[in-house]
C-alpha positions in Angstrom: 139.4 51.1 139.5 140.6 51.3 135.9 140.5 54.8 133.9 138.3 53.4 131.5 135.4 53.2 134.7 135.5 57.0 135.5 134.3 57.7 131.7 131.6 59.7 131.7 128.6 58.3 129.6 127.8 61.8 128.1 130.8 61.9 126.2 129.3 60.5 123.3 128.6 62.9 120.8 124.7 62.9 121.0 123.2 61.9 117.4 122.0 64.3 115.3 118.5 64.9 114.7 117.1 64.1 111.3 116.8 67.2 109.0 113.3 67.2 107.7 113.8 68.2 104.1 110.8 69.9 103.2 111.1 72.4 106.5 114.6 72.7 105.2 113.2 73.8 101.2 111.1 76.2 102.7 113.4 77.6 105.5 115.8 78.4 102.2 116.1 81.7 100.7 113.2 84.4 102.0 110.0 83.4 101.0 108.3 87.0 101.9 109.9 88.0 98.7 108.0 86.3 96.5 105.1 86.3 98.9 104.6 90.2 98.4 103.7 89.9 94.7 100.7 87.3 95.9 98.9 89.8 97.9 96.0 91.0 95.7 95.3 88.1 94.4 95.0 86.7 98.0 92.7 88.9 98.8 90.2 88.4 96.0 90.7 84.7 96.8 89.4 84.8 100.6 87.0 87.3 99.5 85.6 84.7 97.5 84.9 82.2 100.0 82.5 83.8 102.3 84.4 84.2 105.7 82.3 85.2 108.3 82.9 87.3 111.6 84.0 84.4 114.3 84.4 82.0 112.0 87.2 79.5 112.8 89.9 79.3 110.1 92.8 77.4 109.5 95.7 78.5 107.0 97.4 75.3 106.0 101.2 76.3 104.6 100.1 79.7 105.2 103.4 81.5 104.6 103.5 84.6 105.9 100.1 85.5 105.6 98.8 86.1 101.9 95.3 84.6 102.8 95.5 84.4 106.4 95.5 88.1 106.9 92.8 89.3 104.8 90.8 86.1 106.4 91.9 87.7 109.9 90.9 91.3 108.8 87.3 89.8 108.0 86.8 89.5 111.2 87.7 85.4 111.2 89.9 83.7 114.1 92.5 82.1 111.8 95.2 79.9 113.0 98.3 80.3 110.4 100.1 76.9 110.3 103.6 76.3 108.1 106.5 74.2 108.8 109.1 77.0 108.0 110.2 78.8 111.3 111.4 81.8 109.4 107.9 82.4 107.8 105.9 81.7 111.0 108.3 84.7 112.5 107.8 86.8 109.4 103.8 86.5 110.0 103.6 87.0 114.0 105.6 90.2 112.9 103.0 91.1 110.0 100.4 90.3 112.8 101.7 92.7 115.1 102.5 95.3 112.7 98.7 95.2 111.4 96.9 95.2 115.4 95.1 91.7 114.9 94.2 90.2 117.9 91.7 87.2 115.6 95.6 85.7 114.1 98.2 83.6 115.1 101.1 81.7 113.5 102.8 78.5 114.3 105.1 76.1 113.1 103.5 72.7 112.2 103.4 69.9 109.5 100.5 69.4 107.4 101.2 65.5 107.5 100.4 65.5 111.0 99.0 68.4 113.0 99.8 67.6 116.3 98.3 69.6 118.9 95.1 70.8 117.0 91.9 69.3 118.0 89.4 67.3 115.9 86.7 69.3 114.1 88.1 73.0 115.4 87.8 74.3 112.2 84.7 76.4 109.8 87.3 76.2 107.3 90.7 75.4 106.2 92.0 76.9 103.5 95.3 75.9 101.9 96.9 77.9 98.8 99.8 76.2 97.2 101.0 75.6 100.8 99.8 71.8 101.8 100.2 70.5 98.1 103.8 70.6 98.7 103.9 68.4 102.0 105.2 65.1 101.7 102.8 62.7 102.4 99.7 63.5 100.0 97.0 60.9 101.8 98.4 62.5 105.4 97.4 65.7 104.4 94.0 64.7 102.9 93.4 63.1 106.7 94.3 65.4 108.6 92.5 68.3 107.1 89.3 66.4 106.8 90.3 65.2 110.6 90.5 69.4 112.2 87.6 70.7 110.1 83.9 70.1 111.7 81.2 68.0 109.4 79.9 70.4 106.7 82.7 72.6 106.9 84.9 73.5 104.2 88.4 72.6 103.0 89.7 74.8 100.1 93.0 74.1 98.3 94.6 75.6 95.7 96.7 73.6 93.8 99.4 74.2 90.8 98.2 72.3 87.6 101.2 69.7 86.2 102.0 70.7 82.6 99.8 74.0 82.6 101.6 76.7 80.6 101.3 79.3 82.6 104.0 80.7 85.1 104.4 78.6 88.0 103.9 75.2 86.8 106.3 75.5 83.8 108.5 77.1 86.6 108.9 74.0 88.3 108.8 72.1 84.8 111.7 73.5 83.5 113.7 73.8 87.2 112.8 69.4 87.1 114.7 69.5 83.9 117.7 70.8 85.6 117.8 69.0 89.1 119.6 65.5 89.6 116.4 62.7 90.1 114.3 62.9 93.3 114.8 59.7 95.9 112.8 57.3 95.6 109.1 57.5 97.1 109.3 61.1 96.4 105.8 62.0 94.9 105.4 65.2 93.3 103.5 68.7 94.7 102.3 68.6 91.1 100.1 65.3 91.5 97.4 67.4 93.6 96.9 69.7 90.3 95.0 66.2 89.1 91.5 65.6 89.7 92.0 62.2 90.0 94.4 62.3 92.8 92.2 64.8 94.8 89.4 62.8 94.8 91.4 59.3 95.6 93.0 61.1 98.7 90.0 62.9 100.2 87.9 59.3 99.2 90.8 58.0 101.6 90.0 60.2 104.1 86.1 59.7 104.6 85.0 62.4 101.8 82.3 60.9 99.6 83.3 62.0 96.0 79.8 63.9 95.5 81.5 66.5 98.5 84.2 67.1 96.2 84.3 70.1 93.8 86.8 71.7 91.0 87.3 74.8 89.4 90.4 75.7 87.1 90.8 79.8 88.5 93.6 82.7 88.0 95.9 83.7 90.6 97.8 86.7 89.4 101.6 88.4 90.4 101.7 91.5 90.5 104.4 94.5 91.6 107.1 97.1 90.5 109.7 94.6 88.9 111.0 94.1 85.7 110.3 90.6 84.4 114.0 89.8 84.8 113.9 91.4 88.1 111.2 89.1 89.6 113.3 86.3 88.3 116.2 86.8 90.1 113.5 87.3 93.1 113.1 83.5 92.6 116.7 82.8 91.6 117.7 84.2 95.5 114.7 83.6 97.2 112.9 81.3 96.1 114.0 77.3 97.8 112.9 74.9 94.4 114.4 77.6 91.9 117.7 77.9 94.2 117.8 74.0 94.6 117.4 74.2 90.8 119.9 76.6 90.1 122.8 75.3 92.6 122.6 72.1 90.2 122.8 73.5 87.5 125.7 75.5 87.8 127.4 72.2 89.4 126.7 70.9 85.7 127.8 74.3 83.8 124.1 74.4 82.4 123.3 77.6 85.1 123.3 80.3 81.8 120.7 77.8 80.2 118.2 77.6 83.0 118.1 81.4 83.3 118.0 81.6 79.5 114.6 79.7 79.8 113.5 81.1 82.8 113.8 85.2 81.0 111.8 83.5 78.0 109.4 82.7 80.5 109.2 85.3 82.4 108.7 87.7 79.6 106.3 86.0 77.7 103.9 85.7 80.4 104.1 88.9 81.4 101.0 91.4 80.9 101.7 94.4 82.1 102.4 96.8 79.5 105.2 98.8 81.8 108.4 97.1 81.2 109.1 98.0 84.7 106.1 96.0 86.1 104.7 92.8 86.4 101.3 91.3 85.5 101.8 87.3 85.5 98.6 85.4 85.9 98.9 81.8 86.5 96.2 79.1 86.5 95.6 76.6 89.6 93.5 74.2 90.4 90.7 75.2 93.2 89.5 72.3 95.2 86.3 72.5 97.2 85.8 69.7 99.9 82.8 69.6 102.3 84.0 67.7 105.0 81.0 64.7 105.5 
Protein backbone atom coordinates (compact mmCIF):
# COMPACT_ATOMS: atom_id res chain seq x y z
CA UNK A 1 0.00 0.00 0.00
CA UNK A 2 1.61 3.28 -0.96
CA UNK A 3 1.94 6.29 1.61
CA UNK A 4 0.06 8.40 -0.44
CA UNK A 5 -3.25 5.75 0.44
CA UNK A 6 -3.06 6.29 4.29
CA UNK A 7 -3.70 10.20 3.71
CA UNK A 8 -6.27 11.27 5.56
CA UNK A 9 -9.07 13.18 3.60
CA UNK A 10 -9.47 15.85 6.42
CA UNK A 11 -6.23 17.22 5.86
CA UNK A 12 -7.34 19.70 3.57
CA UNK A 13 -7.67 22.90 5.05
CA UNK A 14 -11.47 23.23 5.15
CA UNK A 15 -12.59 26.54 2.98
CA UNK A 16 -13.33 29.45 4.50
CA UNK A 17 -16.73 30.71 4.96
CA UNK A 18 -17.69 33.79 3.10
CA UNK A 19 -17.57 36.98 5.26
CA UNK A 20 -20.79 38.73 4.82
CA UNK A 21 -19.83 42.38 4.53
CA UNK A 22 -22.58 44.18 5.90
CA UNK A 23 -22.56 41.90 9.32
CA UNK A 24 -18.85 42.68 9.14
CA UNK A 25 -19.72 47.01 8.84
CA UNK A 26 -21.83 46.71 11.64
CA UNK A 27 -19.80 44.19 13.89
CA UNK A 28 -17.03 47.21 13.53
CA UNK A 29 -16.36 49.60 16.12
CA UNK A 30 -19.24 49.68 19.12
CA UNK A 31 -22.31 50.82 17.89
CA UNK A 32 -23.86 51.35 21.58
CA UNK A 33 -21.81 54.48 21.44
CA UNK A 34 -23.57 56.19 19.14
CA UNK A 35 -26.69 54.40 19.98
CA UNK A 36 -26.90 56.22 23.50
CA UNK A 37 -27.34 59.67 21.95
CA UNK A 38 -30.66 58.16 19.96
CA UNK A 39 -32.55 57.33 22.94
CA UNK A 40 -35.08 60.24 23.41
CA UNK A 41 -35.74 60.58 20.18
CA UNK A 42 -36.54 56.77 20.14
CA UNK A 43 -38.84 57.09 22.42
CA UNK A 44 -40.92 59.90 21.10
CA UNK A 45 -40.74 57.86 17.83
CA UNK A 46 -42.59 54.53 19.20
CA UNK A 47 -44.63 56.71 21.19
CA UNK A 48 -45.91 57.98 18.13
CA UNK A 49 -47.04 54.88 16.65
CA UNK A 50 -49.66 53.59 18.93
CA UNK A 51 -48.24 50.27 20.46
CA UNK A 52 -50.63 48.47 22.26
CA UNK A 53 -50.26 46.06 25.32
CA UNK A 54 -49.74 42.34 23.46
CA UNK A 55 -49.11 43.70 20.38
CA UNK A 56 -46.60 41.72 18.37
CA UNK A 57 -43.63 43.81 17.20
CA UNK A 58 -40.73 43.32 15.19
CA UNK A 59 -37.53 45.63 15.39
CA UNK A 60 -35.86 45.20 12.06
CA UNK A 61 -31.86 46.34 12.43
CA UNK A 62 -32.85 47.04 15.82
CA UNK A 63 -29.42 47.77 17.33
CA UNK A 64 -29.28 47.52 20.65
CA UNK A 65 -32.59 48.61 21.44
CA UNK A 66 -33.36 52.40 20.85
CA UNK A 67 -37.01 51.53 19.72
CA UNK A 68 -37.28 48.08 20.73
CA UNK A 69 -37.17 48.93 24.42
CA UNK A 70 -39.50 51.60 24.86
CA UNK A 71 -41.90 49.37 22.38
CA UNK A 72 -41.17 46.47 25.03
CA UNK A 73 -41.82 48.77 28.10
CA UNK A 74 -45.32 49.60 26.45
CA UNK A 75 -46.28 46.50 27.19
CA UNK A 76 -45.60 45.12 23.35
CA UNK A 77 -43.87 41.47 22.66
CA UNK A 78 -41.10 42.70 20.39
CA UNK A 79 -38.69 40.51 18.66
CA UNK A 80 -35.25 42.66 18.13
CA UNK A 81 -33.63 41.33 14.94
CA UNK A 82 -29.92 42.75 13.58
CA UNK A 83 -27.32 40.99 11.78
CA UNK A 84 -24.50 42.26 14.17
CA UNK A 85 -23.72 39.64 16.92
CA UNK A 86 -22.11 42.17 19.17
CA UNK A 87 -25.33 44.36 19.21
CA UNK A 88 -27.81 41.45 19.62
CA UNK A 89 -25.41 40.68 22.93
CA UNK A 90 -25.35 44.33 23.88
CA UNK A 91 -29.48 44.32 23.81
CA UNK A 92 -30.19 40.72 25.69
CA UNK A 93 -27.87 42.50 28.28
CA UNK A 94 -30.01 45.91 28.21
CA UNK A 95 -33.02 43.40 28.41
CA UNK A 96 -31.81 41.87 31.40
CA UNK A 97 -30.59 44.79 33.06
CA UNK A 98 -34.17 46.52 32.53
CA UNK A 99 -36.53 43.10 33.86
CA UNK A 100 -38.42 42.62 30.46
CA UNK A 101 -39.73 39.52 30.08
CA UNK A 102 -42.13 41.06 26.50
CA UNK A 103 -38.18 41.40 24.55
CA UNK A 104 -35.82 39.32 22.90
CA UNK A 105 -32.88 39.83 20.54
CA UNK A 106 -31.41 37.81 17.76
CA UNK A 107 -29.16 37.73 15.10
CA UNK A 108 -30.84 37.69 11.59
CA UNK A 109 -30.72 39.35 8.06
CA UNK A 110 -33.32 41.51 6.89
CA UNK A 111 -32.87 40.05 3.29
CA UNK A 112 -34.07 36.91 4.40
CA UNK A 113 -35.62 36.22 7.86
CA UNK A 114 -35.26 32.73 8.22
CA UNK A 115 -37.00 31.20 10.91
CA UNK A 116 -39.83 33.82 11.48
CA UNK A 117 -43.26 32.87 10.39
CA UNK A 118 -45.57 34.44 7.84
CA UNK A 119 -47.86 37.19 9.11
CA UNK A 120 -46.48 36.99 13.03
CA UNK A 121 -46.22 40.48 13.23
CA UNK A 122 -48.91 43.80 14.43
CA UNK A 123 -45.94 45.77 13.40
CA UNK A 124 -42.55 46.04 12.21
CA UNK A 125 -40.79 48.80 12.71
CA UNK A 126 -37.34 49.53 11.19
CA UNK A 127 -35.24 52.85 12.02
CA UNK A 128 -32.33 53.44 9.92
CA UNK A 129 -31.63 49.64 10.56
CA UNK A 130 -33.09 47.66 7.24
CA UNK A 131 -32.35 50.60 4.88
CA UNK A 132 -28.79 49.61 5.07
CA UNK A 133 -29.28 45.74 4.15
CA UNK A 134 -28.11 44.76 0.92
CA UNK A 135 -30.77 43.66 -1.16
CA UNK A 136 -33.47 46.59 -1.07
CA UNK A 137 -36.54 44.45 -2.97
CA UNK A 138 -35.56 41.41 -0.21
CA UNK A 139 -36.21 43.58 2.39
CA UNK A 140 -39.42 45.09 1.02
CA UNK A 141 -40.64 41.16 0.76
CA UNK A 142 -39.79 39.95 3.62
CA UNK A 143 -41.22 42.65 5.84
CA UNK A 144 -44.48 42.71 3.99
CA UNK A 145 -44.05 38.61 4.08
CA UNK A 146 -43.89 38.49 8.58
CA UNK A 147 -46.39 41.24 9.10
CA UNK A 148 -50.24 40.12 9.12
CA UNK A 149 -52.81 41.93 6.36
CA UNK A 150 -53.51 45.43 7.77
CA UNK A 151 -50.70 45.56 9.94
CA UNK A 152 -48.09 48.05 9.82
CA UNK A 153 -44.53 48.44 8.50
CA UNK A 154 -42.72 51.65 9.67
CA UNK A 155 -39.24 52.66 8.35
CA UNK A 156 -37.29 55.34 8.92
CA UNK A 157 -35.04 56.14 6.31
CA UNK A 158 -31.97 58.75 5.86
CA UNK A 159 -32.82 61.33 3.01
CA UNK A 160 -29.80 61.37 0.11
CA UNK A 161 -28.50 64.90 -0.21
CA UNK A 162 -30.48 66.32 2.96
CA UNK A 163 -28.32 68.83 4.84
CA UNK A 164 -28.72 67.88 7.95
CA UNK A 165 -26.29 65.57 10.08
CA UNK A 166 -26.36 62.12 9.05
CA UNK A 167 -26.95 62.17 5.42
CA UNK A 168 -24.18 64.78 4.71
CA UNK A 169 -22.29 62.34 7.10
CA UNK A 170 -22.21 59.70 4.74
CA UNK A 171 -21.96 62.31 1.80
CA UNK A 172 -18.90 63.60 2.74
CA UNK A 173 -17.38 59.96 4.17
CA UNK A 174 -18.45 58.74 0.05
CA UNK A 175 -16.22 61.49 -0.93
CA UNK A 176 -13.36 59.87 0.84
CA UNK A 177 -13.84 56.03 0.24
CA UNK A 178 -12.28 54.15 -2.86
CA UNK A 179 -15.64 53.26 -5.32
CA UNK A 180 -18.18 50.62 -4.09
CA UNK A 181 -18.20 47.03 -6.15
CA UNK A 182 -20.26 46.80 -8.51
CA UNK A 183 -24.10 46.02 -7.81
CA UNK A 184 -23.67 47.83 -4.64
CA UNK A 185 -26.83 50.00 -4.35
CA UNK A 186 -26.80 52.65 -1.85
CA UNK A 187 -28.73 52.77 2.00
CA UNK A 188 -29.41 56.22 0.68
CA UNK A 189 -31.82 55.12 -2.24
CA UNK A 190 -34.64 54.24 0.45
CA UNK A 191 -34.63 58.14 1.52
CA UNK A 192 -36.56 58.33 -2.14
CA UNK A 193 -40.07 58.10 -2.49
CA UNK A 194 -39.86 56.63 -5.59
CA UNK A 195 -37.85 53.67 -4.65
CA UNK A 196 -40.11 52.98 -1.59
CA UNK A 197 -43.05 52.65 -3.47
CA UNK A 198 -41.34 50.50 -6.46
CA UNK A 199 -40.04 47.99 -3.80
CA UNK A 200 -43.09 47.56 -1.56
CA UNK A 201 -45.22 47.69 -5.28
CA UNK A 202 -42.81 44.61 -5.71
CA UNK A 203 -43.81 43.11 -2.80
CA UNK A 204 -47.70 43.00 -3.05
CA UNK A 205 -48.28 46.61 -1.48
CA UNK A 206 -50.80 48.57 -3.57
CA UNK A 207 -49.22 52.20 -3.70
CA UNK A 208 -52.52 53.79 -2.13
CA UNK A 209 -51.16 51.56 1.37
CA UNK A 210 -48.13 53.60 1.10
CA UNK A 211 -47.53 56.73 3.19
CA UNK A 212 -44.58 59.56 3.67
CA UNK A 213 -43.68 62.00 6.13
CA UNK A 214 -40.29 64.02 6.16
CA UNK A 215 -39.84 63.98 10.45
CA UNK A 216 -36.82 65.00 12.96
CA UNK A 217 -34.84 62.63 14.79
CA UNK A 218 -32.67 64.45 17.22
CA UNK A 219 -28.91 63.46 19.14
CA UNK A 220 -28.67 64.46 22.07
CA UNK A 221 -26.03 63.97 25.22
CA UNK A 222 -23.05 65.46 27.27
CA UNK A 223 -20.35 65.78 24.44
CA UNK A 224 -18.75 68.40 22.88
CA UNK A 225 -19.39 68.57 19.09
CA UNK A 226 -15.81 67.46 18.45
CA UNK A 227 -16.27 64.90 21.09
CA UNK A 228 -19.28 63.15 19.42
CA UNK A 229 -17.24 63.09 16.30
CA UNK A 230 -14.56 61.24 17.40
CA UNK A 231 -17.60 58.91 18.93
CA UNK A 232 -18.10 58.24 15.13
CA UNK A 233 -14.46 58.35 14.09
CA UNK A 234 -13.94 55.07 16.68
CA UNK A 235 -17.19 53.70 16.72
CA UNK A 236 -18.87 54.25 14.26
CA UNK A 237 -18.29 51.20 11.04
CA UNK A 238 -19.04 53.72 7.66
CA UNK A 239 -17.05 56.72 9.38
CA UNK A 240 -14.12 54.23 10.31
CA UNK A 241 -14.28 52.52 6.87
CA UNK A 242 -14.15 56.20 5.78
CA UNK A 243 -11.40 57.32 7.70
CA UNK A 244 -8.97 54.16 7.31
CA UNK A 245 -9.00 55.31 3.50
CA UNK A 246 -8.40 58.28 3.90
CA UNK A 247 -5.50 58.22 5.89
CA UNK A 248 -4.21 55.44 3.25
CA UNK A 249 -4.47 58.54 0.84
CA UNK A 250 -2.95 61.28 3.44
CA UNK A 251 -6.36 63.18 3.04
CA UNK A 252 -7.38 61.82 7.03
CA UNK A 253 -6.74 65.80 8.46
CA UNK A 254 -9.28 66.79 5.58
CA UNK A 255 -12.17 64.44 6.30
CA UNK A 256 -12.09 65.46 10.01
CA UNK A 257 -11.65 69.13 8.96
CA UNK A 258 -15.18 68.68 7.28
CA UNK A 259 -16.63 66.50 9.61
CA UNK A 260 -15.82 69.50 12.83
CA UNK A 261 -17.49 72.03 10.22
CA UNK A 262 -20.27 69.75 10.37
CA UNK A 263 -20.51 68.92 13.49
CA UNK A 264 -20.54 72.38 14.76
CA UNK A 265 -22.72 73.91 12.52
CA UNK A 266 -25.54 71.59 13.20
CA UNK A 267 -25.23 71.71 16.58
CA UNK A 268 -28.17 73.47 18.73
CA UNK A 269 -27.40 73.23 22.03
CA UNK A 270 -26.23 76.34 23.36
CA UNK A 271 -23.66 74.45 26.04
CA UNK A 272 -20.58 73.94 24.16
CA UNK A 273 -20.21 70.97 26.23
CA UNK A 274 -23.48 69.34 24.77
CA UNK A 275 -25.13 68.27 21.90
CA UNK A 276 -28.48 69.05 20.20
CA UNK A 277 -28.14 67.67 16.45
CA UNK A 278 -31.47 67.13 14.85
CA UNK A 279 -31.44 65.33 11.57
CA UNK A 280 -34.34 64.88 9.06
CA UNK A 281 -35.41 61.19 7.79
CA UNK A 282 -37.72 59.97 5.83
CA UNK A 283 -40.83 58.08 7.73
CA UNK A 284 -42.47 55.47 5.68
CA UNK A 285 -45.87 54.12 6.52
CA UNK A 286 -46.88 50.76 4.83
CA UNK A 287 -50.19 48.88 5.53
CA UNK A 288 -49.48 45.52 4.62
CA UNK A 289 -52.67 44.52 1.96
Amino acid sequence: MSQATLTPPTATAPTAAPVNPNKALWEKGDFTRIARTMRESGDALVRGLDVQPGMQVLDLGCGDGTTAVPAAQLGAQVLGVDISSPLVQAGNRRVQALGLSNLHFQEGDACDLQGIGDQRFDLLVSIFGAMFAPKPFDVAKEAVRVVRSGGRIVMGNWIPNDPTLVAQILKICSAYSPPPPAGFISPMTWGVEANVIERFVAAGVPESNIAFERCTYTFGGDLSPAEFLSEFRHYYGPTMNAFAAAEQQGKAEGLQGELGALFERENRNPNKGAITIPATFLKVTVTCP
